[in-house]
N, C-alpha and C positions, 0 to 999 in steps of 0.2 A: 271325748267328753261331751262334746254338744251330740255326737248323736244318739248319747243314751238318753240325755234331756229330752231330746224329740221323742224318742222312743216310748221313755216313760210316761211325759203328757200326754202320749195318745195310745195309752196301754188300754185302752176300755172305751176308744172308738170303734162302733159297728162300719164306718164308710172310712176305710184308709186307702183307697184308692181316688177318696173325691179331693182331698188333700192337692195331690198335684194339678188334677181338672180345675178347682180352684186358682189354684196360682195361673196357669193359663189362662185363665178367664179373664184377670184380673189384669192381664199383660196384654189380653187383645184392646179390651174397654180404657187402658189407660192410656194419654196422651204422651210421645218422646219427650223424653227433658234433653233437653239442647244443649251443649256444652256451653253457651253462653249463660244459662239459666244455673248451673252447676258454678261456673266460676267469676258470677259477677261479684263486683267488692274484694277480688283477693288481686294482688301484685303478684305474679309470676315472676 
């Protein structure tokens, strides 16, 4: 089911290959989240 939703909302994009170059991008330029930053405030 989710990936006919992907699929539909980019039924009528010309660049469906920048899609992934995107996501890359976005994973060099962003900072690690730390596991201490993910589980501060909870009791294990």
């Amino acid at each position: 089911m989710e990936e006919f939703t992907f699929r539909f909302n980019r039924r009528t994009s010309q660049s469906r290959g920048l899609v992934f170059r995107r996501l890359l991008e976005q994973a060099v330029v962003t900072a690690p989240v730390t596991e201490a930053a993910v589980t501060h405030g909870y009791e294990w």
